[in-house]
PDB file of N, H, CA, C and O in Angstrom:
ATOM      1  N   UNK A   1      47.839 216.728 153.294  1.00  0.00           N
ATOM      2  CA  UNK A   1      49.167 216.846 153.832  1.00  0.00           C
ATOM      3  C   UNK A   1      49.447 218.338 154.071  1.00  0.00           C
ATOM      4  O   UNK A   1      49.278 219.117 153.133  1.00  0.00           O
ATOM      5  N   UNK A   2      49.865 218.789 155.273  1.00  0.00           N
ATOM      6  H   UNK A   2      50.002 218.156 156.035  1.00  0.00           H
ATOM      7  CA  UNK A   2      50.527 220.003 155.315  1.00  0.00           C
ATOM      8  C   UNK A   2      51.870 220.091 155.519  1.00  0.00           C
ATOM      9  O   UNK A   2      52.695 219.348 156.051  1.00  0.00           O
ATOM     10  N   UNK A   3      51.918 221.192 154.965  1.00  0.00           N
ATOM     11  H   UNK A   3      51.247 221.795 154.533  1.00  0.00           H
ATOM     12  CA  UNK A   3      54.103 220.998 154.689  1.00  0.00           C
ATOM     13  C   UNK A   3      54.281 221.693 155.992  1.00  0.00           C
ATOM     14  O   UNK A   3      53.528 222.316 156.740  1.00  0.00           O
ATOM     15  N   UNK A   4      55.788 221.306 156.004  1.00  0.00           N
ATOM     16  H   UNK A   4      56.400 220.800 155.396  1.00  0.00           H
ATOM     17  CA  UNK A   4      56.277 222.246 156.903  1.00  0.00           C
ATOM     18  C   UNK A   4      56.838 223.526 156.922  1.00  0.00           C
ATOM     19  O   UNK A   4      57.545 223.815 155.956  1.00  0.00           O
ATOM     20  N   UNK A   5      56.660 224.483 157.934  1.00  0.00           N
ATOM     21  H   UNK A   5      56.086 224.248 158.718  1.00  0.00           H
ATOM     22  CA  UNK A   5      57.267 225.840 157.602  1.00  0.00           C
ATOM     23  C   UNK A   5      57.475 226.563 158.618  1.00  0.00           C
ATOM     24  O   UNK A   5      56.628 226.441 159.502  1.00  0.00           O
ATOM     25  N   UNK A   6      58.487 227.431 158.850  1.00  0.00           N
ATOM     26  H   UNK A   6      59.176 227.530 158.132  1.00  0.00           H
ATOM     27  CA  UNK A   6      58.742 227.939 160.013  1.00  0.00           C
ATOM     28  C   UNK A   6      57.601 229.198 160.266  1.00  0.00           C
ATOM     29  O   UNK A   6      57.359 229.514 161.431  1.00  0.00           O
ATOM     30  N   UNK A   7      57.056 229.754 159.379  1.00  0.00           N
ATOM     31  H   UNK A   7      57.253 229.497 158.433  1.00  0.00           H
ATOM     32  CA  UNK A   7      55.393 230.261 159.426  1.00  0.00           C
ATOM     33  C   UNK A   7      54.613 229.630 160.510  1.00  0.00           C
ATOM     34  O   UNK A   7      54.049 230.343 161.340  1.00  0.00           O
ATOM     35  N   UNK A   8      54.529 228.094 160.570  1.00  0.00           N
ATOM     36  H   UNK A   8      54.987 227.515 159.896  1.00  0.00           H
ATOM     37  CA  UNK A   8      53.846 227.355 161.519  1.00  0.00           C
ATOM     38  C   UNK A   8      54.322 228.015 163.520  1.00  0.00           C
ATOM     39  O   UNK A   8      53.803 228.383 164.573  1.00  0.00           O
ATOM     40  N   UNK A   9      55.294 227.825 163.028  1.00  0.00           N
ATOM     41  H   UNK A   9      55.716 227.526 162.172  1.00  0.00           H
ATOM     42  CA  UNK A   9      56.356 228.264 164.303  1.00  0.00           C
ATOM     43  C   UNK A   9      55.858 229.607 165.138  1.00  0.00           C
ATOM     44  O   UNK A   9      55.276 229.904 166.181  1.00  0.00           O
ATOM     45  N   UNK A  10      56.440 230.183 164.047  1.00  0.00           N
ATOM     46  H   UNK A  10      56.913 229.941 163.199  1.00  0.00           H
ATOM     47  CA  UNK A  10      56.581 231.840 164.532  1.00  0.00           C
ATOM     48  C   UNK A  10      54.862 232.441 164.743  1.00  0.00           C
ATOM     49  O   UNK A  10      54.491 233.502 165.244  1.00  0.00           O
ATOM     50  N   UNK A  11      54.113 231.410 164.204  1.00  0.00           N
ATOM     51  H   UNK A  11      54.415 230.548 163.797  1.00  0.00           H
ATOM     52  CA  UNK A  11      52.463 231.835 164.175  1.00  0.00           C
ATOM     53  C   UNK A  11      52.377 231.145 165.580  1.00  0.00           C
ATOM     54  O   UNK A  11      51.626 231.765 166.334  1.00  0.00           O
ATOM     55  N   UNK A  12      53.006 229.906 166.196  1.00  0.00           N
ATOM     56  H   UNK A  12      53.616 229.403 165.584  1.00  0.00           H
ATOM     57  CA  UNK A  12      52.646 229.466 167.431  1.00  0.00           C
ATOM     58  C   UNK A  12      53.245 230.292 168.262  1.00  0.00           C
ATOM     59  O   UNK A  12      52.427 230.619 169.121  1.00  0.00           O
ATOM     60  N   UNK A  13      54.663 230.984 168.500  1.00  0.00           N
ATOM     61  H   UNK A  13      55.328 230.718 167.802  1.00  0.00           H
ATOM     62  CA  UNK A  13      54.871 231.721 169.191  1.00  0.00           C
ATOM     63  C   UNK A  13      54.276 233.372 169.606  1.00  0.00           C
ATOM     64  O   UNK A  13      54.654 234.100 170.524  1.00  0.00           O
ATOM     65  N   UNK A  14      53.223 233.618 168.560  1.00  0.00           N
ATOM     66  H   UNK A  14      52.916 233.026 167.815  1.00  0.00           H
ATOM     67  CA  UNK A  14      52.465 234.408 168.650  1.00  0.00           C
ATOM     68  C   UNK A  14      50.981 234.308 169.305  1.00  0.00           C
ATOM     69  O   UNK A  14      50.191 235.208 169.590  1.00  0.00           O
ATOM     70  N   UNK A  15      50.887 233.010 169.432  1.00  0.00           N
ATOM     71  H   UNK A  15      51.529 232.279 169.200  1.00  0.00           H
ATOM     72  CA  UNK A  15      49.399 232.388 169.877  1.00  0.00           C
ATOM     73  C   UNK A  15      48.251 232.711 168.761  1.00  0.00           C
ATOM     74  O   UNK A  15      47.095 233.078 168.972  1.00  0.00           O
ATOM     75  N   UNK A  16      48.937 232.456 167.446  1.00  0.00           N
ATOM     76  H   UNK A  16      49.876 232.158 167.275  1.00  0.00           H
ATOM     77  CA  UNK A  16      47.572 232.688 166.672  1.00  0.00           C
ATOM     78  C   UNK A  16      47.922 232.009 165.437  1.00  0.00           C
ATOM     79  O   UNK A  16      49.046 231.819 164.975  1.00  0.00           O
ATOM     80  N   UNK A  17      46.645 231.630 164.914  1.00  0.00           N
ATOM     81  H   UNK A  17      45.731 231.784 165.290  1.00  0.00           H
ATOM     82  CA  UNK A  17      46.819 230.418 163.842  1.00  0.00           C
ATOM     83  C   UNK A  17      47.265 230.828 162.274  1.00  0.00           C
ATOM     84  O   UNK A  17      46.898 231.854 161.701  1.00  0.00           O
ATOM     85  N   UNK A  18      47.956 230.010 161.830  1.00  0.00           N
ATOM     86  H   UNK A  18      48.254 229.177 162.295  1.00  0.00           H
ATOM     87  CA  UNK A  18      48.816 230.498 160.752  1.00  0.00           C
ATOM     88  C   UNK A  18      48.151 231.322 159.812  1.00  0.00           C
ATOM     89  O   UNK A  18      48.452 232.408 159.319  1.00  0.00           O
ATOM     90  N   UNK A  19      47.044 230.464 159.654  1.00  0.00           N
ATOM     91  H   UNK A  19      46.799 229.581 160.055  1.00  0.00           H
ATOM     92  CA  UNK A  19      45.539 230.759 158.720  1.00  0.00           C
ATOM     93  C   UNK A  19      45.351 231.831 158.948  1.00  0.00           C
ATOM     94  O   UNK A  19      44.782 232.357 157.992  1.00  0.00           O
ATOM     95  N   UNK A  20      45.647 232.961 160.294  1.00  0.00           N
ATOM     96  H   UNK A  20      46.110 232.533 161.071  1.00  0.00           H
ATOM     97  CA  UNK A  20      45.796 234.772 160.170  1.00  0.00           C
ATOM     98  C   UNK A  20      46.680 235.255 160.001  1.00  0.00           C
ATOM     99  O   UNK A  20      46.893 236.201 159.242  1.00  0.00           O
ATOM    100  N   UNK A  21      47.637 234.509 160.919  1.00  0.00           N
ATOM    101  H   UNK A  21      47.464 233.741 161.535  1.00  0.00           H
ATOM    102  CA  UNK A  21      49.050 235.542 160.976  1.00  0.00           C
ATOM    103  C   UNK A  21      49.789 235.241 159.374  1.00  0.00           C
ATOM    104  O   UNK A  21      50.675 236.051 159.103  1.00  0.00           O
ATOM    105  N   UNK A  22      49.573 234.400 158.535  1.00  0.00           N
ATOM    106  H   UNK A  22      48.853 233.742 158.755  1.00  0.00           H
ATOM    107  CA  UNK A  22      50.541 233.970 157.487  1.00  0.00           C
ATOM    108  C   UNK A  22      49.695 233.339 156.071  1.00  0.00           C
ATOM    109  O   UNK A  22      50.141 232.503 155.284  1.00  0.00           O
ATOM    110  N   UNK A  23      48.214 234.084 156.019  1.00  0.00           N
ATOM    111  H   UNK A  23      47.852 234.762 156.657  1.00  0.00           H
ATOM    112  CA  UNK A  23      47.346 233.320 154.926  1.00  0.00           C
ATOM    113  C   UNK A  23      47.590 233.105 154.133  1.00  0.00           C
ATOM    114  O   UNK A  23      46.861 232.308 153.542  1.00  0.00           O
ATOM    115  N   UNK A  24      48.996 233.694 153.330  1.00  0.00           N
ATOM    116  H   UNK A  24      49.588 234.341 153.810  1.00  0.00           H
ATOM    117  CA  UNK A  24      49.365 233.100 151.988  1.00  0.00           C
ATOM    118  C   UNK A  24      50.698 231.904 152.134  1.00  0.00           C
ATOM    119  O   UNK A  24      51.244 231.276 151.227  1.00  0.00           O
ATOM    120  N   UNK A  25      50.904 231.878 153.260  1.00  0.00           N
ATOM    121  H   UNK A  25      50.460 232.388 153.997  1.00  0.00           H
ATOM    122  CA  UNK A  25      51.820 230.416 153.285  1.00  0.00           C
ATOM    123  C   UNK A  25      51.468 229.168 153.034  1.00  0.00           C
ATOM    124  O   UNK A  25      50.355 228.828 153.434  1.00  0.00           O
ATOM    125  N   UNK A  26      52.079 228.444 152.512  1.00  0.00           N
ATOM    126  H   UNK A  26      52.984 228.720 152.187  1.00  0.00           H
ATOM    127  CA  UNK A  26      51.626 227.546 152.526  1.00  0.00           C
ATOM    128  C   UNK A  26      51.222 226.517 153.250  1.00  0.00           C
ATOM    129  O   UNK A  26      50.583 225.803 152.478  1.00  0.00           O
ATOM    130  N   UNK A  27      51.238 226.085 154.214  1.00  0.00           N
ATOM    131  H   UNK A  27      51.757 226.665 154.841  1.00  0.00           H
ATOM    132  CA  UNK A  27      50.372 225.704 155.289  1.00  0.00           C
ATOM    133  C   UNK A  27      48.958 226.178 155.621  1.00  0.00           C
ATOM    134  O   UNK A  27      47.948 225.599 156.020  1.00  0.00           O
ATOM    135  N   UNK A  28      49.267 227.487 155.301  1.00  0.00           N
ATOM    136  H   UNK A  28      50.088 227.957 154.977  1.00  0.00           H
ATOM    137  CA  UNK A  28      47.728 228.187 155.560  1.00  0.00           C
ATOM    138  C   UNK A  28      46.707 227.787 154.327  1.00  0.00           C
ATOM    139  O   UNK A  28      45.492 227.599 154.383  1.00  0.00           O
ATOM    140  N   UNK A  29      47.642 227.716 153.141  1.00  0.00           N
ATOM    141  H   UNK A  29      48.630 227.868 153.096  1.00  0.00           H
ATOM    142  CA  UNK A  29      46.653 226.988 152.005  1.00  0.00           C
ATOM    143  C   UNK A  29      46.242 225.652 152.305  1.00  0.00           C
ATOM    144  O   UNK A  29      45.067 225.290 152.235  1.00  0.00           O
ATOM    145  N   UNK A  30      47.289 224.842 152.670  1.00  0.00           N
ATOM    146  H   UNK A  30      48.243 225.136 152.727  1.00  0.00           H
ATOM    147  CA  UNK A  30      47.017 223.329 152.973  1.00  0.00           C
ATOM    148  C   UNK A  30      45.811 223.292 153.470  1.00  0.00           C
ATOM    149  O   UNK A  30      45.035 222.421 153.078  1.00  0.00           O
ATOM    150  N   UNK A  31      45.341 224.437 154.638  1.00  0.00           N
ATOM    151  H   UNK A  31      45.972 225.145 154.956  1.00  0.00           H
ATOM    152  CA  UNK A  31      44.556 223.895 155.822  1.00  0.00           C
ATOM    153  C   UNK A  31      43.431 224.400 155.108  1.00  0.00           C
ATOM    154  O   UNK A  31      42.365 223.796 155.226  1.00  0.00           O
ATOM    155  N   UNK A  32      43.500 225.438 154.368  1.00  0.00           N
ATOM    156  H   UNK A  32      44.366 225.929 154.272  1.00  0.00           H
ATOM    157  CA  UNK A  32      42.117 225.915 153.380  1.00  0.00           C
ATOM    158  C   UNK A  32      42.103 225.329 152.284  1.00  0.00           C
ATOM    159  O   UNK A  32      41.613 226.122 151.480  1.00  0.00           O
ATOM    160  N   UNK A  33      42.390 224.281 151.729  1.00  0.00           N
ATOM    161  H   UNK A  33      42.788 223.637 152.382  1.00  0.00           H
ATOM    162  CA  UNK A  33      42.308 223.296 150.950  1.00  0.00           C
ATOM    163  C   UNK A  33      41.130 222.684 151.590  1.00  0.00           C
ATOM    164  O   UNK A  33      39.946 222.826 151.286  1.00  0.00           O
ATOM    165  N   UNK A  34      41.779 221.816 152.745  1.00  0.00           N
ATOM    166  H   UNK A  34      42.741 221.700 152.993  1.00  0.00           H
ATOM    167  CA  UNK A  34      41.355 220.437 153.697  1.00  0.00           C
ATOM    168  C   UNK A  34      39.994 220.923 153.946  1.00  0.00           C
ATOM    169  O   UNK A  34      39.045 220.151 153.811  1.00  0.00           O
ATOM    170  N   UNK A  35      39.785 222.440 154.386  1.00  0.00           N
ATOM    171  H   UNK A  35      40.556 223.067 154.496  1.00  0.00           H
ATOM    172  CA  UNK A  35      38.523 222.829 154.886  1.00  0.00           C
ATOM    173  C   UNK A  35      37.316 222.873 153.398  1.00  0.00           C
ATOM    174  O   UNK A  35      36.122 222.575 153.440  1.00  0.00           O
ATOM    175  N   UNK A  36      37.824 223.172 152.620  1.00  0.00           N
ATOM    176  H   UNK A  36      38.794 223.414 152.586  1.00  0.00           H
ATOM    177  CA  UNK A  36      37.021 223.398 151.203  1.00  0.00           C
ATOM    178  C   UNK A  36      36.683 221.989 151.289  1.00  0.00           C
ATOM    179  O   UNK A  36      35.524 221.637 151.510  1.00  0.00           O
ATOM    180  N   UNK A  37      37.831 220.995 151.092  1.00  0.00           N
ATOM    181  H   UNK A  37      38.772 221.281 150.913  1.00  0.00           H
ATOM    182  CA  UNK A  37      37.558 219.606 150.815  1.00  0.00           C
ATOM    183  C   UNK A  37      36.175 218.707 151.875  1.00  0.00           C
ATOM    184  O   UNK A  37      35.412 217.857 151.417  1.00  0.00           O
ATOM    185  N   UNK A  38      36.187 219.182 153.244  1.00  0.00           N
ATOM    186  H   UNK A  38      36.807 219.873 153.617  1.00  0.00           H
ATOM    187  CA  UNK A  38      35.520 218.920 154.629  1.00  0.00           C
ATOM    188  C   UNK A  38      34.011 219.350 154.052  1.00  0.00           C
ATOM    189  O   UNK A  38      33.016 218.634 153.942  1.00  0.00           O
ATOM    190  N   UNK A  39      34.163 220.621 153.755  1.00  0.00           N
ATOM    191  H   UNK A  39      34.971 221.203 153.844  1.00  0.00           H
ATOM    192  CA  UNK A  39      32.770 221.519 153.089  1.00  0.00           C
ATOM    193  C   UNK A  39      32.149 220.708 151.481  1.00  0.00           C
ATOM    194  O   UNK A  39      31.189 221.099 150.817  1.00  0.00           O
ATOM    195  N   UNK A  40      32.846 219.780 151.249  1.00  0.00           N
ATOM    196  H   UNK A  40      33.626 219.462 151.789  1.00  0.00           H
ATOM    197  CA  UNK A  40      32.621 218.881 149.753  1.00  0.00           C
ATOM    198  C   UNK A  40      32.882 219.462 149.074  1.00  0.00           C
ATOM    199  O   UNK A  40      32.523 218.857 148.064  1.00  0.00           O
ATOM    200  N   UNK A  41      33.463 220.647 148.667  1.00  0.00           N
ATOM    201  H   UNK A  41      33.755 221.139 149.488  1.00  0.00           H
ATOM    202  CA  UNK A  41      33.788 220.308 147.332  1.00  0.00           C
ATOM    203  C   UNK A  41      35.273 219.644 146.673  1.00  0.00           C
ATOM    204  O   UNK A  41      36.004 218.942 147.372  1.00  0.00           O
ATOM    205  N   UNK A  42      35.554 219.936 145.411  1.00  0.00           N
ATOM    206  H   UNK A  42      34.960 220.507 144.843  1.00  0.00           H
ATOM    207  CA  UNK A  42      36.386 218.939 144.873  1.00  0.00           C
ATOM    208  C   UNK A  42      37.739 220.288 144.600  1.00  0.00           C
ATOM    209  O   UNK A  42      37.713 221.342 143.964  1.00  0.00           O
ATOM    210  N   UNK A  43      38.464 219.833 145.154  1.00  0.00           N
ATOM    211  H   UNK A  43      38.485 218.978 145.670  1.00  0.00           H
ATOM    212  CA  UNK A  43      39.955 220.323 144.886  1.00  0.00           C
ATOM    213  C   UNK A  43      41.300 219.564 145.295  1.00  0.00           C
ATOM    214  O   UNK A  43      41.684 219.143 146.386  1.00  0.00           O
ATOM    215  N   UNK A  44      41.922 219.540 143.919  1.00  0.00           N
ATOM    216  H   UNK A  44      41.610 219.882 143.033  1.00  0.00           H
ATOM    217  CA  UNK A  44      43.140 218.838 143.073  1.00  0.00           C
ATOM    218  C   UNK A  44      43.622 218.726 144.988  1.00  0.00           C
ATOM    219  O   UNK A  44      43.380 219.399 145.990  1.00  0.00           O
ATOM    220  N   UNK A  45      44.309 217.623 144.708  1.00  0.00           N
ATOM    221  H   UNK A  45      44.505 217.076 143.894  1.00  0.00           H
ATOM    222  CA  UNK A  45      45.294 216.951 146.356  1.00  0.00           C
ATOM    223  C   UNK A  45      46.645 217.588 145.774  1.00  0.00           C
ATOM    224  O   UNK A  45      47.261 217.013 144.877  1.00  0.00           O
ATOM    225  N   UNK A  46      47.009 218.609 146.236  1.00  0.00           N
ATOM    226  H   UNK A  46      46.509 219.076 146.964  1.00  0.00           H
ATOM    227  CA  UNK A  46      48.380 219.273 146.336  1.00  0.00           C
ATOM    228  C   UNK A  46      49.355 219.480 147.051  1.00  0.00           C
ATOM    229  O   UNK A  46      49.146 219.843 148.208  1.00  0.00           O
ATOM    230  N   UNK A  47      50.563 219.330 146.627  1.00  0.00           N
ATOM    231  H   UNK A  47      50.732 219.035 145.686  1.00  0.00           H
ATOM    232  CA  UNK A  47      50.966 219.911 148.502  1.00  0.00           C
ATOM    233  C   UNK A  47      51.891 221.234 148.037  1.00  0.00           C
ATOM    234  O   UNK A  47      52.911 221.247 147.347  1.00  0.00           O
ATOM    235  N   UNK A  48      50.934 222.690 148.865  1.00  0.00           N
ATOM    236  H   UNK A  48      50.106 222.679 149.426  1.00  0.00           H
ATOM    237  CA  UNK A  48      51.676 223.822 148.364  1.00  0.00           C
ATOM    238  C   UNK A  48      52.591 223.827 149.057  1.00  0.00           C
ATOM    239  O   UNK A  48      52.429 223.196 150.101  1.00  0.00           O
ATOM    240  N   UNK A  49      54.117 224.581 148.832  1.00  0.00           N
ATOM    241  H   UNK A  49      54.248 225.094 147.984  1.00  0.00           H
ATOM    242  CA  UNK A  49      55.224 224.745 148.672  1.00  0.00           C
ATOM    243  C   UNK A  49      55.166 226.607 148.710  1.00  0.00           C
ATOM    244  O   UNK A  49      54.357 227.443 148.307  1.00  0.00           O
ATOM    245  N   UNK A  50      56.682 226.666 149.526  1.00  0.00           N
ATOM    246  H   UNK A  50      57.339 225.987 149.854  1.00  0.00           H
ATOM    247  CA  UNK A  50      56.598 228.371 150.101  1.00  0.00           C
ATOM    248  C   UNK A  50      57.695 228.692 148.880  1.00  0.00           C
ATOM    249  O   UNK A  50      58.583 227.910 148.540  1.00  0.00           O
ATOM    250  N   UNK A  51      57.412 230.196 148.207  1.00  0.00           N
ATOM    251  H   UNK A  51      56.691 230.832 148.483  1.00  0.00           H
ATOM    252  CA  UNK A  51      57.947 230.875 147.122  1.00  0.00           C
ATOM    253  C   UNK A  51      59.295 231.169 147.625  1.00  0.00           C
ATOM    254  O   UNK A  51      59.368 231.864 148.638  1.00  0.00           O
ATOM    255  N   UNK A  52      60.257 230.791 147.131  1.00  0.00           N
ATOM    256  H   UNK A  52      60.197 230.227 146.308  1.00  0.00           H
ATOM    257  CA  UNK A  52      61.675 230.746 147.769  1.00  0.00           C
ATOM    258  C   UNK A  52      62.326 231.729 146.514  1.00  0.00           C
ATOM    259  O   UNK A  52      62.246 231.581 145.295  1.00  0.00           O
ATOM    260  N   UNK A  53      63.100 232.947 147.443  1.00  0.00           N
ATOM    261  H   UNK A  53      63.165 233.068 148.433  1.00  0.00           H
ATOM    262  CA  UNK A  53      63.587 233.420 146.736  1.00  0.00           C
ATOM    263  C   UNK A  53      65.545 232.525 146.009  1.00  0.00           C
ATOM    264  O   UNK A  53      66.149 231.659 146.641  1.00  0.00           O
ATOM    265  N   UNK A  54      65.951 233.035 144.851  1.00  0.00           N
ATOM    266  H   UNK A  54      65.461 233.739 144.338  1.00  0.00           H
ATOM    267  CA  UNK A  54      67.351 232.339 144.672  1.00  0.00           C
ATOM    268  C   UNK A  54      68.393 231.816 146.068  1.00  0.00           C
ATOM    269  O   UNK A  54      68.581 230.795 146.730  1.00  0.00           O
ATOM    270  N   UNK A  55      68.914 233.291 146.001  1.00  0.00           N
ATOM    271  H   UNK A  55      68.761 234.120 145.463  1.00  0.00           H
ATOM    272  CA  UNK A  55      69.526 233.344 148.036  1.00  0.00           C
ATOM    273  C   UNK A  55      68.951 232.102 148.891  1.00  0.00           C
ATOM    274  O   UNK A  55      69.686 231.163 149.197  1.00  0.00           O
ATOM    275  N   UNK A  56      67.428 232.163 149.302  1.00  0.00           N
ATOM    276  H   UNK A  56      66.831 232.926 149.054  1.00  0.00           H
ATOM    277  CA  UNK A  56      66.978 231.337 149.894  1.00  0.00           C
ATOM    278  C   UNK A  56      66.808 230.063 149.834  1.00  0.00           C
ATOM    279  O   UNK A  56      66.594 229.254 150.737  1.00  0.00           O
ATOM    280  N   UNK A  57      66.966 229.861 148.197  1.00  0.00           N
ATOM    281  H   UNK A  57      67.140 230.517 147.464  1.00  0.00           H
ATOM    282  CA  UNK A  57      66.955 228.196 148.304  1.00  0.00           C
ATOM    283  C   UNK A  57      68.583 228.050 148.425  1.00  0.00           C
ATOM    284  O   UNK A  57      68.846 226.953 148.918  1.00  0.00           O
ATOM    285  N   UNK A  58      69.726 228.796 148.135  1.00  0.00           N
ATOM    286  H   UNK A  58      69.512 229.687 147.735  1.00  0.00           H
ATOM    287  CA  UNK A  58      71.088 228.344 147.990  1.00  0.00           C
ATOM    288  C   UNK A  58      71.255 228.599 149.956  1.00  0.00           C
ATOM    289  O   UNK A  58      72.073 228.018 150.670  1.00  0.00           O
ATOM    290  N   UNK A  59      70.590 229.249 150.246  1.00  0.00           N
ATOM    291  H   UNK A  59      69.926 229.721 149.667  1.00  0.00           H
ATOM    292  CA  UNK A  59      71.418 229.235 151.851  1.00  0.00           C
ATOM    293  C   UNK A  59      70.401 228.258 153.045  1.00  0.00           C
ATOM    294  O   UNK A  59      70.594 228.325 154.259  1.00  0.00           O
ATOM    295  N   UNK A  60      69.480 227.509 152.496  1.00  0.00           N
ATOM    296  H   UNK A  60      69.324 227.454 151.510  1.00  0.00           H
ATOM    297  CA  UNK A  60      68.524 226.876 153.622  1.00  0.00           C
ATOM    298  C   UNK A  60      68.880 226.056 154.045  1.00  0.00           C
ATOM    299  O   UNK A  60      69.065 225.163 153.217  1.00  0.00           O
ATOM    300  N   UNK A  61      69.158 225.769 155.164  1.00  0.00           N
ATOM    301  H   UNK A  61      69.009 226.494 155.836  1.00  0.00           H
ATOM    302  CA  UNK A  61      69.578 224.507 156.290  1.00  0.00           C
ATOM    303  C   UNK A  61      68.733 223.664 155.835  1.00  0.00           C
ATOM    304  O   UNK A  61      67.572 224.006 155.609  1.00  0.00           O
ATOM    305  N   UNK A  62      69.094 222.648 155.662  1.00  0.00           N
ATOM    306  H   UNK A  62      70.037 222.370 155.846  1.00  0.00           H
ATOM    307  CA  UNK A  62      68.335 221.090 155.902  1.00  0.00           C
ATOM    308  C   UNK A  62      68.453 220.093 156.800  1.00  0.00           C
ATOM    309  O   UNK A  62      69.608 220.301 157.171  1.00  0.00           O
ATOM    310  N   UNK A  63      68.157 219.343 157.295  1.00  0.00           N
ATOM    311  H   UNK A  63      67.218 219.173 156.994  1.00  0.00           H
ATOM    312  CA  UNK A  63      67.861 218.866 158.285  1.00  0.00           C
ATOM    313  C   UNK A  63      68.588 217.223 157.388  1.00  0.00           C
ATOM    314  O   UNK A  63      68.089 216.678 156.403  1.00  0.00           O
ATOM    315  N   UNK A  64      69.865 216.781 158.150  1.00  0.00           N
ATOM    316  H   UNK A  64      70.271 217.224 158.950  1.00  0.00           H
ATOM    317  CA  UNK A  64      70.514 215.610 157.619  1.00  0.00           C
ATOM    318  C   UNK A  64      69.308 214.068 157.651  1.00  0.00           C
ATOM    319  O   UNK A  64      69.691 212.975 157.233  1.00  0.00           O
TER     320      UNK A  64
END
């Protein structure tokens, strides 16, 4: 599973894949998970989550 993140976004409006422009997001882990997993080996099914500062989790839009 890859989460969602506006990382995804702002990496497409740049024309380059998150996995450079944003390697420690989480999406970019998701997808280097999936690839480790593709390559066999064994790693825990997670779904990483982006480090939210206080501010940021009290002011984030959600989607009704």
């Amino acid at each position: 599973m890859i989460p969602e993140s506006e990382e995804v976004l702002k990496a497409s409006n740049l024309g380059s894949p998150v996995t450079l422009n944003a390697p420690q997001s989480a999406p970019a882990r998701a997808y280097a998970d999936a690839v480790r997993r593709l390559k066999g080996e064994t790693v825990a099914m997670t779904v990483p989550s982006e480090k939210r500062s206080l501010l940021g989790k009290l002011f984030t839009r959600r989607a009704a």
